[in-house]
N, CA, C and O of each residue as an XYZ file, in Angstrom:
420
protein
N       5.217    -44.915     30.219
C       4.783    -43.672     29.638
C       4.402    -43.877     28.183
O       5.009    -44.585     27.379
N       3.305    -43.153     27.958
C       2.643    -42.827     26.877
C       3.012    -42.242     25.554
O       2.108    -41.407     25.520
N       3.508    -42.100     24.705
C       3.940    -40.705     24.100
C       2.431    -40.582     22.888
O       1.874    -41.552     22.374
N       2.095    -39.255     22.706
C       1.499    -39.630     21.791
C       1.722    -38.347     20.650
O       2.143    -37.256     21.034
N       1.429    -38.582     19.377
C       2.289    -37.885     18.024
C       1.200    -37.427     16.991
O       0.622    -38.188     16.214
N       1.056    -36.431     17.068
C      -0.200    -35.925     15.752
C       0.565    -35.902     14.811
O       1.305    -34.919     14.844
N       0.738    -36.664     13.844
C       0.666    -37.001     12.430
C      -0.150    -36.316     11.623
O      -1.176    -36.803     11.149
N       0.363    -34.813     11.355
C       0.121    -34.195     10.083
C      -0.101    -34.806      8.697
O       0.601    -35.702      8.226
N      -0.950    -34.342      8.205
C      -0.977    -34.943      6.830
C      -0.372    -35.592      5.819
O      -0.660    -36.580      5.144
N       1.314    -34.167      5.879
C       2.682    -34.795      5.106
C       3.494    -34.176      5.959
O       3.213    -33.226      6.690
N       4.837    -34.919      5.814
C       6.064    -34.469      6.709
C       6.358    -32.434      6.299
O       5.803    -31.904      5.336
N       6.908    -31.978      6.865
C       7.028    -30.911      6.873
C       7.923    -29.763      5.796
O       7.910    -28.570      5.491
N       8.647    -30.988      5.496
C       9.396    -31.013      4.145
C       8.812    -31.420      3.280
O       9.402    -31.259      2.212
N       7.328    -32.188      3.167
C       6.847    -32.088      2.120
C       6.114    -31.048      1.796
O       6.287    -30.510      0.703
N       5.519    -30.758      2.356
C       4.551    -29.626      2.657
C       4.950    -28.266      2.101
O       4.273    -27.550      1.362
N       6.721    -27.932      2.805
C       7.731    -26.747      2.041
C       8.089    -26.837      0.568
O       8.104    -25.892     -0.221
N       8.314    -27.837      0.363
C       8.186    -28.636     -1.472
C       6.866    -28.314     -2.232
O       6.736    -27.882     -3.378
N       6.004    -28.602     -1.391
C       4.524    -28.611     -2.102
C       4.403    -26.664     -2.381
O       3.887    -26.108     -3.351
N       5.037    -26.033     -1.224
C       4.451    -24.344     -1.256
C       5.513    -23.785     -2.041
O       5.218    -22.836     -2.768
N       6.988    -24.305     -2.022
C       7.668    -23.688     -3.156
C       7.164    -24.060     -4.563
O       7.243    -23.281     -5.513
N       6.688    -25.188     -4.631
C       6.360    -25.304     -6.048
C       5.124    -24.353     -6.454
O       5.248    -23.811     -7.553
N       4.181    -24.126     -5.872
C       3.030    -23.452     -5.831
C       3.284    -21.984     -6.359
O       2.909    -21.444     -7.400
N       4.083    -21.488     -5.249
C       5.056    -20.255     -5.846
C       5.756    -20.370     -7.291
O       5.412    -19.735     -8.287
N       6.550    -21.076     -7.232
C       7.337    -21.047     -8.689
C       6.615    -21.253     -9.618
O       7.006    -20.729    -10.661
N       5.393    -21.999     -9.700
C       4.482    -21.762    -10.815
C       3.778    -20.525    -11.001
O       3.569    -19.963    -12.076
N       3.342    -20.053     -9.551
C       2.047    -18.722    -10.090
C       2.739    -18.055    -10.274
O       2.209    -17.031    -10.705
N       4.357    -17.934    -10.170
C       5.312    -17.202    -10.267
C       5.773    -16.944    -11.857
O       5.875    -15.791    -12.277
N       6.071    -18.224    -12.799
C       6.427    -18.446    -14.025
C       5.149    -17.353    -14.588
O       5.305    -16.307    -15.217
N       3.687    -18.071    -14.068
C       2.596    -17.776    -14.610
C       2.647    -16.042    -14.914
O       2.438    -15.606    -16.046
N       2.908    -15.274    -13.913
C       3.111    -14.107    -13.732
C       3.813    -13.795    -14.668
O       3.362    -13.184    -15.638
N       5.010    -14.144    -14.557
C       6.296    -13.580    -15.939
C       5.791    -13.750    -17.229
O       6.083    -12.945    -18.114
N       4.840    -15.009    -17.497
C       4.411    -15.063    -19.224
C       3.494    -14.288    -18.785
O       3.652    -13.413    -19.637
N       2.619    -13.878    -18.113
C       1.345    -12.780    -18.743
C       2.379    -10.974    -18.868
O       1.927    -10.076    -19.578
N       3.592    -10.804    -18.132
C       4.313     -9.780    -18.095
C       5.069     -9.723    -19.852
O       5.277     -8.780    -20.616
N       5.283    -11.035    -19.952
C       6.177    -11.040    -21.200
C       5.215    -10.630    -22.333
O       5.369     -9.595    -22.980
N       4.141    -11.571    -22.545
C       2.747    -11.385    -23.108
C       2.345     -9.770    -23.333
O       1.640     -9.430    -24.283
N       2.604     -9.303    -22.854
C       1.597     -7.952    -22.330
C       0.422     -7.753    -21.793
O      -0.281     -6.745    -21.726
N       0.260     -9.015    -21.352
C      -1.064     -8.696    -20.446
C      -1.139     -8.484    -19.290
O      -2.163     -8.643    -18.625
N      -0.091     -8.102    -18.881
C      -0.018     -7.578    -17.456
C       1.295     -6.569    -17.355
O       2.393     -6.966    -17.745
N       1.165     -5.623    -16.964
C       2.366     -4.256    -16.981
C       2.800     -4.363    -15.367
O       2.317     -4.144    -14.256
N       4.178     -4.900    -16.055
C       5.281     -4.627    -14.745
C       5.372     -3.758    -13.355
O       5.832     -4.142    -12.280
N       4.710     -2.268    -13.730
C       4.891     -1.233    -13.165
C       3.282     -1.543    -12.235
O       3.122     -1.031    -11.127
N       2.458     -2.218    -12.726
C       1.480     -2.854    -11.965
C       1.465     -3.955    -11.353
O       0.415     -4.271    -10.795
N       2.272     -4.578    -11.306
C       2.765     -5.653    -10.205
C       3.036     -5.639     -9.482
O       2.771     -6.389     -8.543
N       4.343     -3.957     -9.589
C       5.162     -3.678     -8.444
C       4.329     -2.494     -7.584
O       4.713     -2.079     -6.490
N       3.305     -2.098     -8.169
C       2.317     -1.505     -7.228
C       1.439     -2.203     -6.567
O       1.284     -1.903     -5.384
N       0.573     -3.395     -7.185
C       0.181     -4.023     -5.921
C       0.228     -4.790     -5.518
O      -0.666     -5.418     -4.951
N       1.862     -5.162     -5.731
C       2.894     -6.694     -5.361
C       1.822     -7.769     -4.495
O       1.699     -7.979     -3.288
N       1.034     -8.406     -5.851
C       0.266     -9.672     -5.529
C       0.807    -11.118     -4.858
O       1.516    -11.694     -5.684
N       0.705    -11.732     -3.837
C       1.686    -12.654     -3.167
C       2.389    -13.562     -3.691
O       3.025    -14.272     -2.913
N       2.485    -13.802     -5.033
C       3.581    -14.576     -6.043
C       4.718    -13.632     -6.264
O       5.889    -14.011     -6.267
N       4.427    -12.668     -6.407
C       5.788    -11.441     -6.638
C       6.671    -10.913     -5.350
O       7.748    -10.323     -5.441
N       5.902    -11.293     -3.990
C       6.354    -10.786     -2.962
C       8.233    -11.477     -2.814
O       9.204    -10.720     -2.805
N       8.277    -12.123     -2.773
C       9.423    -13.355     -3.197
C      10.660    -12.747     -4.129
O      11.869    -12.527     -4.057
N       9.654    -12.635     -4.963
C      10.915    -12.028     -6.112
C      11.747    -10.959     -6.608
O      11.091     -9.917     -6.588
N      12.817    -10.793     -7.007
C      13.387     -9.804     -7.422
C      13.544     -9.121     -8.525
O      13.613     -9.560     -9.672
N      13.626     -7.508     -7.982
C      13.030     -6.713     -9.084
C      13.282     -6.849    -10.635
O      12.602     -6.530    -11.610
N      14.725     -7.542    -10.472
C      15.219     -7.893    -11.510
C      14.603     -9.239    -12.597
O      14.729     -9.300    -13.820
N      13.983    -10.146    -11.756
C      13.286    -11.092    -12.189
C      12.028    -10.678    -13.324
O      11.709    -11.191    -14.397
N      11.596     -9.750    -12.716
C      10.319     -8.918    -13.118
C      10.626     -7.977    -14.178
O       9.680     -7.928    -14.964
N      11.574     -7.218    -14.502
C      11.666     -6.750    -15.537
C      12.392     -7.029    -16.186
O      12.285     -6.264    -17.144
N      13.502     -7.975    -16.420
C      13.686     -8.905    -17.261
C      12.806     -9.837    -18.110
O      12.951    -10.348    -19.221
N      11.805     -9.869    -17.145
C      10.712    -10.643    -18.059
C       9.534     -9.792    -19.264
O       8.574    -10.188    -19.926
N      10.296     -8.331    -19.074
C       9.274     -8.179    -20.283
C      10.234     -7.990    -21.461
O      11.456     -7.918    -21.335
N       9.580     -7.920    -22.592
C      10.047     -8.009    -23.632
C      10.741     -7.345    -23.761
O      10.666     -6.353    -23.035
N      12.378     -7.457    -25.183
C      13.105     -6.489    -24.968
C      14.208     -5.702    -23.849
O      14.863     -4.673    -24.015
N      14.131     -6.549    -22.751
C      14.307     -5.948    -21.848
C      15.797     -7.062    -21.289
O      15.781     -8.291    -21.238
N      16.515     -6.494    -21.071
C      17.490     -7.291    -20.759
C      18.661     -7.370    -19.344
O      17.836     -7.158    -18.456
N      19.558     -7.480    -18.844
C      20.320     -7.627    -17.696
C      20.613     -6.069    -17.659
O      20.205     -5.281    -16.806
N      21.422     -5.781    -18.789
C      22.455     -3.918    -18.798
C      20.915     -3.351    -19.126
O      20.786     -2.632    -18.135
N      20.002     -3.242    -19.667
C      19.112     -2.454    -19.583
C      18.475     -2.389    -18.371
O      18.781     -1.256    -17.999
N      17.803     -2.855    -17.533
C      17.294     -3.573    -16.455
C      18.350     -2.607    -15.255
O      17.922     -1.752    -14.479
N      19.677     -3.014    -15.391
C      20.633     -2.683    -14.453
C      21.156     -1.056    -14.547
O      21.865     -0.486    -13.717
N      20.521     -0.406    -15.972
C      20.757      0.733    -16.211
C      19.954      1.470    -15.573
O      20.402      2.542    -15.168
N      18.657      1.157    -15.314
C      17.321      1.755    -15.283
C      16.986      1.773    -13.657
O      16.003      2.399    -13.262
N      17.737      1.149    -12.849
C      17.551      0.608    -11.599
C      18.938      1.114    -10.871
O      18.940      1.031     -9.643
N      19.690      1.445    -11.281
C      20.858      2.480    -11.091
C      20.375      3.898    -11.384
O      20.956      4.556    -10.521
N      19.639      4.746    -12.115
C      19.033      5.759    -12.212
C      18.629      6.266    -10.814
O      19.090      7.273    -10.276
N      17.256      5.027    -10.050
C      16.388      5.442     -9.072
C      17.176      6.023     -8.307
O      17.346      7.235     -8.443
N      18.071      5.067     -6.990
C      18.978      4.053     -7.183
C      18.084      2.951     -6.256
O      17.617      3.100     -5.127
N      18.034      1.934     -7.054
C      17.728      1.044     -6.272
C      18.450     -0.765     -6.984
O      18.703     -1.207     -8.105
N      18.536     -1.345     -5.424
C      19.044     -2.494     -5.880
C      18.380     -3.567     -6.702
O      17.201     -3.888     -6.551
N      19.452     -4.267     -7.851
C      18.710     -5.160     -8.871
C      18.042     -6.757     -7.839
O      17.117     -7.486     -8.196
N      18.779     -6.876     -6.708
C      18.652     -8.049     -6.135
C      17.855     -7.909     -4.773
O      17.752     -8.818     -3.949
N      17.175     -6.347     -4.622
C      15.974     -6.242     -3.590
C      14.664     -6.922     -4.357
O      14.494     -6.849     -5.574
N      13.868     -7.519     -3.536
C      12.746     -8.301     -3.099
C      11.308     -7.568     -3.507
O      11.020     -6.640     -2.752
N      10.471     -7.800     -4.453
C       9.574     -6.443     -4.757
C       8.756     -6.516     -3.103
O       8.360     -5.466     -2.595
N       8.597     -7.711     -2.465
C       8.016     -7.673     -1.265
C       8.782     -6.637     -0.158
O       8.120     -6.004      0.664
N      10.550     -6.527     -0.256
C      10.389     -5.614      0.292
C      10.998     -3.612      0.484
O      11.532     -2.995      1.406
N      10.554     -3.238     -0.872
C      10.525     -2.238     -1.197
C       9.228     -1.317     -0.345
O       8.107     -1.736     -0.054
N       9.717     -0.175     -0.121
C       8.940      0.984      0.493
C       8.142      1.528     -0.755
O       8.506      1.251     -1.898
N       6.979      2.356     -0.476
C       6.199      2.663     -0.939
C       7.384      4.182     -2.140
O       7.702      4.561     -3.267
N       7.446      4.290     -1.417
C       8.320      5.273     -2.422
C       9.108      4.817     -3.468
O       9.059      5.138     -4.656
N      10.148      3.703     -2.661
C      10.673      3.171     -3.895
C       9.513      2.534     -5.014
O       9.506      2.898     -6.190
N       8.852      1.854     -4.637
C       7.478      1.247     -5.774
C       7.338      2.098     -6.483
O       8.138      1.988     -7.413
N       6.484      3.274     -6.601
C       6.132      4.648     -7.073
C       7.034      5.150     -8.145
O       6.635      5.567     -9.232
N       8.343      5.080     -7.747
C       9.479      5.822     -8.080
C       9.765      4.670     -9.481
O      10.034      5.067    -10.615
N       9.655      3.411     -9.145
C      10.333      3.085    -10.236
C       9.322      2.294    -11.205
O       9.769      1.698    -12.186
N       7.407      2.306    -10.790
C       6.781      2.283    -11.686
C       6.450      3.938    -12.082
O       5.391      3.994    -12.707
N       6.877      4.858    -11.946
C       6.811      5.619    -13.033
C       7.691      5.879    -14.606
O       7.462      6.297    -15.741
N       8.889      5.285    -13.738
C       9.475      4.881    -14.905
C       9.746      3.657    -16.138
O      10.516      3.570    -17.094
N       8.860      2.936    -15.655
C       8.598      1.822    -16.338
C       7.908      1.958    -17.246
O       7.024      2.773    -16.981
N       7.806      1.358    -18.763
C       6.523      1.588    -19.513
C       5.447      1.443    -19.319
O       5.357      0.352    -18.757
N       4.366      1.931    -19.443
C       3.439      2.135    -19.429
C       2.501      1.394    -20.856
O       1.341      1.805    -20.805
N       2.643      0.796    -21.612
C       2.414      0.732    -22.694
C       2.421     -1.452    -23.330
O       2.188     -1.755    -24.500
């Protein structure tokens, strides 16, 4: 008997290495244009672009300026929503709800 083996490009674990890293960069990338101000938080989490889907809400507004763990955790206790939910998977309401309260500015 025969066996025969399609040999992918890279092992499969490389491949998962290669797409987490991919992520964690457009990911970083994301947080400096948030920190920057060139990109508003409360617009991320509205049209949670596929680098943000991953991350947590807390990740994201921590990264803007000023902005810290007890602030962050104050502001997210208000809605109520959790600091360690996924902006990928928040309901449309929650999104809404807690970019209105986000700056705008």
């Amino acid at each position: 008997m025969t066996q025969t083996v399609s040999k992918s490009a890279a092992p499969q674990h490389l491949r998962a290495l290669e797409r987490a890293n991919t992520v964690r960069l457009a990911r970083a990338e994301l947080k400096r244009r948030v920190a920057a101000g060139d990109t508003l938080a409360a617009d991320v989490i509205i049209e949670s672009p596929w680098e943000a889907q991953s991350m947590t809400i807390s990740d994201l507004i921590t990264s803007q300026r000023r902005w810290g763990r007890a602030r962050c955790r104050r502001l997210l206790q208000s809605i109520p929503i959790s600091e360690h939910k996924t902006i990928g998977s928040m309901t449309d309401r929650q999104r809404h709800a807690l970019a209105e309260v986000l700056p705008r500015n």
